[in-house]
C-alpha positions as CSV (number, residue, x, y, z in Angstrom):
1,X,14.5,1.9,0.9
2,X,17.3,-0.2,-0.5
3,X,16.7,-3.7,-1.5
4,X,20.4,-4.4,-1.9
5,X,21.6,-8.3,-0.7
6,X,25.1,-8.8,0.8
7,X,27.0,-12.1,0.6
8,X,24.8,-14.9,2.2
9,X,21.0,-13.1,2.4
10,X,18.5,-14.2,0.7
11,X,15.3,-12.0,-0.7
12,X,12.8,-13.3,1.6
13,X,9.5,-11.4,-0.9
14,X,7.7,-13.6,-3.3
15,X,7.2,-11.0,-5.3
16,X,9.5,-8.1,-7.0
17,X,8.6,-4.8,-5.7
18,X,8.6,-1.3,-7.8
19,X,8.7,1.5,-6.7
20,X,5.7,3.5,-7.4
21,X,4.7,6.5,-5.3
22,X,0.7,7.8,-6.0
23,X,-1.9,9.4,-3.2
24,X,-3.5,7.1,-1.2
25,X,-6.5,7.0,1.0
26,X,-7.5,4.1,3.9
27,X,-10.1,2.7,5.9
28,X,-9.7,0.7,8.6
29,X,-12.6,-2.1,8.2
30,X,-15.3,-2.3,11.4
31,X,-13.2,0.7,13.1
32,X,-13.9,4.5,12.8
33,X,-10.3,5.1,11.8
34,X,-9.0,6.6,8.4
35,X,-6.7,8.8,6.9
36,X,-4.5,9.4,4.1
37,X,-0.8,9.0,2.6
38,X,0.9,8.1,-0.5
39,X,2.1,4.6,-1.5
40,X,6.1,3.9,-1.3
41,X,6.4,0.4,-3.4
42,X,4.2,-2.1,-4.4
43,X,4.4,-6.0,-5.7
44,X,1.7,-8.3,-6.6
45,X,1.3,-9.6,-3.4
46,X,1.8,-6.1,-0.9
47,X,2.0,-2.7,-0.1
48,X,4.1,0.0,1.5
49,X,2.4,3.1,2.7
50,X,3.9,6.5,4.2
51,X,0.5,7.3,6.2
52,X,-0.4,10.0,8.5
53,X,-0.4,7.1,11.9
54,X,0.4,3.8,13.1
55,X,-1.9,1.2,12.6
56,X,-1.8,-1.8,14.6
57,X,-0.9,-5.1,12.5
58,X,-3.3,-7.3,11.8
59,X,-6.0,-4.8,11.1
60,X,-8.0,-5.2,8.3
61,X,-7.9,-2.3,5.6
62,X,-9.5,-1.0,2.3
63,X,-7.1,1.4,0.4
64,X,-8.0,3.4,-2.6
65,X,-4.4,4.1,-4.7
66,X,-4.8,7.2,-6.7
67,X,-4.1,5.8,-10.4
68,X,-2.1,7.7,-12.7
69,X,-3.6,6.0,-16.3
70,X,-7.2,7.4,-17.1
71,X,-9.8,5.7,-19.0
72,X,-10.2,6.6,-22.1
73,X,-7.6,9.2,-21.8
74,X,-10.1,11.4,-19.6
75,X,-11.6,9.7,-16.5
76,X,-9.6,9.3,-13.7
77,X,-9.2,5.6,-12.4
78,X,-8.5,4.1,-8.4
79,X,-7.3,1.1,-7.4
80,X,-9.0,-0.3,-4.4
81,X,-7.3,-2.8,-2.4
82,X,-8.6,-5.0,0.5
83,X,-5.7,-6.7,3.1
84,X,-4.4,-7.0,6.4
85,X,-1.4,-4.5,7.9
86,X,1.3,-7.3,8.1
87,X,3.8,-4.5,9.8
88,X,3.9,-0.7,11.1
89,X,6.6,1.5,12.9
90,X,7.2,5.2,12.9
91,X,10.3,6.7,12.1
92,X,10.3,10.4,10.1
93,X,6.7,9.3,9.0
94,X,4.6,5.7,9.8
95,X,4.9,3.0,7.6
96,X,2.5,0.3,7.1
97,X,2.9,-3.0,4.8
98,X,0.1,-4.2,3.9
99,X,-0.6,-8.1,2.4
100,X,-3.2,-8.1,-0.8
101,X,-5.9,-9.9,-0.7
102,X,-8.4,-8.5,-3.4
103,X,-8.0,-6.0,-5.7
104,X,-9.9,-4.5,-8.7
105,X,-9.7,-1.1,-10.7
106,X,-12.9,1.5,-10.2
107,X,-13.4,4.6,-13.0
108,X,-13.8,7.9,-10.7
């Protein structure tokens, strides 16, 4: 995904996105829906995920971001993240961007 600007557009993100591409696990909140996939970029404020379906937007989602630094340079660390899917479509794979609402690091 390019984030290139032509003449006249403006970035319309609040936040600067990197491109950082780990395993990635989700939950749909108060449904019986989950499944797996692998992050695409992420900013302070979002997500993209490549996941294995659509999900609707506007459901509420718990995602655990496998995390590549290890405490203490031996056990393995997850972020967990709690938002909303703010968009979906399907094209090769689904993609879902997700807003950030709470986040915290766990020790596996």
């Amino acid at each position: 995904m390019s984030s290139r600007l032509t003449t006249g557009q403006r970035e319309r993100r609040a936040f600067q996105r990197y491109g950082i591409e780990h395993g990635v696990r989700y939950r749909v909140i108060g449904i019986e829906i989950s499944g797996s996939g692998k992050t695409v970029n992420m900013s302070r404020g979002g997500i993209l995920l490549a996941i294995d379906r659509v999900l609707a937007w506007g459901l509420s989602v718990e995602l655990e971001v496998d995390w590549p630094v290890r405490l203490a340079d031996e056990n393995p660390v997850k972020l967990v993240i709690k938002g909303k899917i703010v968009w979906s479509k399907k094209n090769d794979v689904a993609l879902a961007g997700v807003t950030i609402a709470w986040y915290e690091f766990h020790s596996v």
